[in-house]
Chimera marker file (.cmm) of the C-alpha trace (Angstrom):
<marker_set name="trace">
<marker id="1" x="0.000" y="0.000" z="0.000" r="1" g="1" b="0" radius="0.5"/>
<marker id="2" x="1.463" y="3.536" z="-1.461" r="1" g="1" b="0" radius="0.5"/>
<marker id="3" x="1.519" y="5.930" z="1.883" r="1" g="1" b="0" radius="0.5"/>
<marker id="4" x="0.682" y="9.634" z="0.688" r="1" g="1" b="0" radius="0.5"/>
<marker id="5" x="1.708" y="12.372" z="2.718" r="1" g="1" b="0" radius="0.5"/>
<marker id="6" x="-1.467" y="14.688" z="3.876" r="1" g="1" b="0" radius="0.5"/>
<marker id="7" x="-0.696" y="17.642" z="0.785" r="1" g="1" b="0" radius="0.5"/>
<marker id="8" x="-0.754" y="14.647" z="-1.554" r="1" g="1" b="0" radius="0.5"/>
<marker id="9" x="-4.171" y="13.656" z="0.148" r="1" g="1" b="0" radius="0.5"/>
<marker id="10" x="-5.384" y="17.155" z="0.320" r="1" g="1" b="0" radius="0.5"/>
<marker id="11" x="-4.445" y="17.972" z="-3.326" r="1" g="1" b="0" radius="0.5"/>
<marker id="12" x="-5.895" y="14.321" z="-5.018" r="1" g="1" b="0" radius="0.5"/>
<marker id="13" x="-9.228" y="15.324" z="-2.825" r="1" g="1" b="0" radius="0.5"/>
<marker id="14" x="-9.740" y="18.772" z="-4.446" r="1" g="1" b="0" radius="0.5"/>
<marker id="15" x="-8.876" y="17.883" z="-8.009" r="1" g="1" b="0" radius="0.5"/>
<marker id="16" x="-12.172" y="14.898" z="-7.183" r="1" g="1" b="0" radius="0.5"/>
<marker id="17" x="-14.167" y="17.840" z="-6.002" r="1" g="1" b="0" radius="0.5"/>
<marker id="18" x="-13.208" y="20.295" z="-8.844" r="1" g="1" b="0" radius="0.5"/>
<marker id="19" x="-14.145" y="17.321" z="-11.181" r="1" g="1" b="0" radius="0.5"/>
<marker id="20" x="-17.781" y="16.332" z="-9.227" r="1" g="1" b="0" radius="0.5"/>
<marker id="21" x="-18.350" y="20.253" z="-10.008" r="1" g="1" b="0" radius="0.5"/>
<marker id="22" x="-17.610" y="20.143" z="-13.033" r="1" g="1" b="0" radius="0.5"/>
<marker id="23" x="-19.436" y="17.346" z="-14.184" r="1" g="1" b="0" radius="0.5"/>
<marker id="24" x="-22.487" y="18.612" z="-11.997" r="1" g="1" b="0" radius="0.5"/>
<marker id="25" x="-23.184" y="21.535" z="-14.070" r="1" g="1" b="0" radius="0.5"/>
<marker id="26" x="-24.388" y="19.407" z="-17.080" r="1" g="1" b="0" radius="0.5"/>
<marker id="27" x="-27.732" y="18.276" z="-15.095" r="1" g="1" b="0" radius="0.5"/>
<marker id="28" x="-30.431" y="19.573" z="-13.001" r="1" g="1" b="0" radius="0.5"/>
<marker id="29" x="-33.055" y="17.343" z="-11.067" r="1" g="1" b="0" radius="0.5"/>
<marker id="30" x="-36.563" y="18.947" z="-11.190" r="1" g="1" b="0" radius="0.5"/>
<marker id="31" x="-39.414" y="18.018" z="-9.173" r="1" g="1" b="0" radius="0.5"/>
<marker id="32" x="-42.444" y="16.651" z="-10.542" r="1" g="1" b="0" radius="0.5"/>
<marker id="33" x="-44.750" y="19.392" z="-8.858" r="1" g="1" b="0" radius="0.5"/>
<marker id="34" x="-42.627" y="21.853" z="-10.207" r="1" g="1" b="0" radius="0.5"/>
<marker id="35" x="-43.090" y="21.437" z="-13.617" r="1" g="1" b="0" radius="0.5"/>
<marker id="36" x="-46.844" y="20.813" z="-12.919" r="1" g="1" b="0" radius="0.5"/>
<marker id="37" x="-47.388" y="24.131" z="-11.101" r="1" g="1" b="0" radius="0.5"/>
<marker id="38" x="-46.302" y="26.054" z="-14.212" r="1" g="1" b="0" radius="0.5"/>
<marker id="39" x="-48.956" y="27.202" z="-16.167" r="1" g="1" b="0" radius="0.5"/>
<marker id="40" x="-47.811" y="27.278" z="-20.081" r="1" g="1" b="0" radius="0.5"/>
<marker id="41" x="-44.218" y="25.640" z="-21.497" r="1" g="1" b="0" radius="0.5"/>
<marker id="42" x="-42.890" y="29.629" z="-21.554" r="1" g="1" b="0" radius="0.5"/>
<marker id="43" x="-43.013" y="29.114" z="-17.229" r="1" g="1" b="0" radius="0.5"/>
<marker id="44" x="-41.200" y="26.375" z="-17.528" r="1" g="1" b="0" radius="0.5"/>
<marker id="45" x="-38.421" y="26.954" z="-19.422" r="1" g="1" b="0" radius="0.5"/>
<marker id="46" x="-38.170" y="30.398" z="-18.031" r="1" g="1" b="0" radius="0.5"/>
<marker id="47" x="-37.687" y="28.211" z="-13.886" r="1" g="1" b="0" radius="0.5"/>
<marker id="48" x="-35.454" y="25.875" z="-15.289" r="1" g="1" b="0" radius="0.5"/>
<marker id="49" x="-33.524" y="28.636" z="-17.320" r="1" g="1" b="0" radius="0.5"/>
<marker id="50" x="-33.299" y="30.248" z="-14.009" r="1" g="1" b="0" radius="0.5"/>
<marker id="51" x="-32.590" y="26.830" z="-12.488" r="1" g="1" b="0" radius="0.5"/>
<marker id="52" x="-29.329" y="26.030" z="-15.040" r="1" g="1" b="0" radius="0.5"/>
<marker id="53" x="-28.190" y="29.133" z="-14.407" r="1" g="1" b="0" radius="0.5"/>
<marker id="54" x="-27.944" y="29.647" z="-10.471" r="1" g="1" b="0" radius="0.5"/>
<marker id="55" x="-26.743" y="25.803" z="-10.187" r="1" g="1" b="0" radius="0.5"/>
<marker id="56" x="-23.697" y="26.803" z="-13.011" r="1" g="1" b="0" radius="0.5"/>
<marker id="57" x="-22.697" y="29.557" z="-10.572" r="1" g="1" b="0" radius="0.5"/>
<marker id="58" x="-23.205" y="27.692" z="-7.383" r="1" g="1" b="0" radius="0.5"/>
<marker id="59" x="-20.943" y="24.875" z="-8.915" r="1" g="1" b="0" radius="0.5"/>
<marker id="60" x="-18.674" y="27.715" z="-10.436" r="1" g="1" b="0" radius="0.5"/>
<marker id="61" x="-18.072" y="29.567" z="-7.384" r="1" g="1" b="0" radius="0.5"/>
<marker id="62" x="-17.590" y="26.456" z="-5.768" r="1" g="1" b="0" radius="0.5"/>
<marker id="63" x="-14.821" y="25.387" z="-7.674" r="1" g="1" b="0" radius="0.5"/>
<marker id="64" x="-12.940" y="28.986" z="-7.484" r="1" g="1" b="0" radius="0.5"/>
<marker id="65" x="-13.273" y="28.319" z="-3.672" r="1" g="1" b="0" radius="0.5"/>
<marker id="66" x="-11.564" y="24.794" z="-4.081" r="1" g="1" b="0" radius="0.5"/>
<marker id="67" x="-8.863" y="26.274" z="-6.334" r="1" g="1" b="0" radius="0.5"/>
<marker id="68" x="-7.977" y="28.612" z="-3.670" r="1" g="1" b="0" radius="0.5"/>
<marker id="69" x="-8.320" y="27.010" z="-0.725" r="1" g="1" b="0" radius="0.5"/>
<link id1="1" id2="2" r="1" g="1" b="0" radius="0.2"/>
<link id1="2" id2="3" r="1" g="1" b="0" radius="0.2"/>
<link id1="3" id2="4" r="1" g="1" b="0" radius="0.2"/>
<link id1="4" id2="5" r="1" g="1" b="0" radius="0.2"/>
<link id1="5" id2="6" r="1" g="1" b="0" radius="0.2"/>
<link id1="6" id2="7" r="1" g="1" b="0" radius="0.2"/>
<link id1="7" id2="8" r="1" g="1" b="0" radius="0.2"/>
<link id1="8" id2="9" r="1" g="1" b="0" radius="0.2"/>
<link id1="9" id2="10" r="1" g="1" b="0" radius="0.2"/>
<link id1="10" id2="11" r="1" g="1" b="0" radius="0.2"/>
<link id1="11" id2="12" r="1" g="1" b="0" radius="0.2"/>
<link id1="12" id2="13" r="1" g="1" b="0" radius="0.2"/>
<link id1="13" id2="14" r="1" g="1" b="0" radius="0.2"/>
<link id1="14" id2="15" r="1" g="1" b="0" radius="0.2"/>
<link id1="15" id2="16" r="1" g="1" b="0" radius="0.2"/>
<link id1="16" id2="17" r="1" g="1" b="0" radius="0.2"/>
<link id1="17" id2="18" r="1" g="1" b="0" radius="0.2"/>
<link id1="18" id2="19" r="1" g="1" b="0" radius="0.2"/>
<link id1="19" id2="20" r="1" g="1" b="0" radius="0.2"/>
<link id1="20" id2="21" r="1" g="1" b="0" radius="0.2"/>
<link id1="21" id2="22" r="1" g="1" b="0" radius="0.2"/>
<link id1="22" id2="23" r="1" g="1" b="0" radius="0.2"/>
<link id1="23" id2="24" r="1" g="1" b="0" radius="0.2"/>
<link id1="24" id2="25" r="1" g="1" b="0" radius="0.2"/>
<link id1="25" id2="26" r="1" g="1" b="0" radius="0.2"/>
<link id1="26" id2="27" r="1" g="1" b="0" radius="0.2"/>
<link id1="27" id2="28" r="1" g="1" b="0" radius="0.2"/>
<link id1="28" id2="29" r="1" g="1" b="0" radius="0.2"/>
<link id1="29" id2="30" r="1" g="1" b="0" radius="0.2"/>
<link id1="30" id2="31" r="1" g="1" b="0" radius="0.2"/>
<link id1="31" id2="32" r="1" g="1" b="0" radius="0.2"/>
<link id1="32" id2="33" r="1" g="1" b="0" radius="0.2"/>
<link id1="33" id2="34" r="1" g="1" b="0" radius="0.2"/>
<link id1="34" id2="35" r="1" g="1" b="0" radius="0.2"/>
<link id1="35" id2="36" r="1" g="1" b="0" radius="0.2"/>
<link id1="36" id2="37" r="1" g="1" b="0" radius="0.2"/>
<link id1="37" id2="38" r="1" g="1" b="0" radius="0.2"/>
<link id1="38" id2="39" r="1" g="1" b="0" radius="0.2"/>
<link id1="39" id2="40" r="1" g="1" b="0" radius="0.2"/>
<link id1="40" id2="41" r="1" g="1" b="0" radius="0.2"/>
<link id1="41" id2="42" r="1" g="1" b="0" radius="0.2"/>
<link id1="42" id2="43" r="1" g="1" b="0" radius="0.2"/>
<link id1="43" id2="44" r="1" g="1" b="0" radius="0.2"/>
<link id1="44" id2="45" r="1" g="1" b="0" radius="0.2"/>
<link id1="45" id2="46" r="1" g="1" b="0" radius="0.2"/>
<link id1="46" id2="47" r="1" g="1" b="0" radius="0.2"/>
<link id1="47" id2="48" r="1" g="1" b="0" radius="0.2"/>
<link id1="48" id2="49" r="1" g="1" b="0" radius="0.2"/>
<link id1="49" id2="50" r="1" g="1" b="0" radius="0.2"/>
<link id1="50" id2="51" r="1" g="1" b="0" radius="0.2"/>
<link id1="51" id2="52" r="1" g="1" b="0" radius="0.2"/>
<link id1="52" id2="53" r="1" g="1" b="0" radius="0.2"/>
<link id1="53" id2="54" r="1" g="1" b="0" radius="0.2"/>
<link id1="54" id2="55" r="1" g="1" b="0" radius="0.2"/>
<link id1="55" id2="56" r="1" g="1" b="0" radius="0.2"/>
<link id1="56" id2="57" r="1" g="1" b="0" radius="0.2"/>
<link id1="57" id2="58" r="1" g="1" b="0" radius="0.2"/>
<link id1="58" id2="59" r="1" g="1" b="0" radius="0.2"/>
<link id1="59" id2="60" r="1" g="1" b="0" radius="0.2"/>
<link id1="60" id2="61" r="1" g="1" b="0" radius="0.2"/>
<link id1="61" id2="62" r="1" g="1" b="0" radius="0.2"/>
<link id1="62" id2="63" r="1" g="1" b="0" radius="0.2"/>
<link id1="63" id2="64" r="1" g="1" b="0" radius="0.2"/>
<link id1="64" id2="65" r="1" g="1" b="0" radius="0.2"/>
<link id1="65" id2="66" r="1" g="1" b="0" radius="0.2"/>
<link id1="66" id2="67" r="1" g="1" b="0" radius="0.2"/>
<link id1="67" id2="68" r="1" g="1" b="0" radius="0.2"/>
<link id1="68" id2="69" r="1" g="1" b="0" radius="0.2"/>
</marker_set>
C-alpha cells in the first residue's frame, strides 16, 4: 500500500471535487410538482432557465473556492 503524505491527500481530494463540479453543471433534477405548477411551457423553461443558471454559478463559485483554498 502507497503511503501519501497529507498535501498529496489534500491535493488528489480537491482535483475529485473540482471534477464532481464540473461534471455537476451538465444536469439539473426537477421536481415533478414543479413542472406541474407552471402554467404554459414559456413558465417552464423560463424556472429551469433560471434553475441552469444559479446551479452553473453555485458549482462555479464552488470550484474557485476549491482552487484557492
Amino acid at each position: 500500500m502507497q503511503s501519501r503524505s497529507i498535501k498529496e491527500e489534500k491535493e488528489y481530494y480537491r482535483k475529485k471535487i473540482i471534477e464532481m463540479a464540473i461534471e455537476s453543471k451538465k444536469t439539473i433534477t426537477i421536481e415533478t410538482e414543479m413542472v406541474l405548477s407552471c402554467k404554459d411551457y414559456y413558465e417552464l423553461g423560463k424556472m429551469i432557465s433560471e434553475l441552469v443558471n444559479k446551479k452553473i454559478k453555485d458549482c462555479d463559485d464552488h470550484i474557485d473556492y476549491m482552487k484557492n483554498h
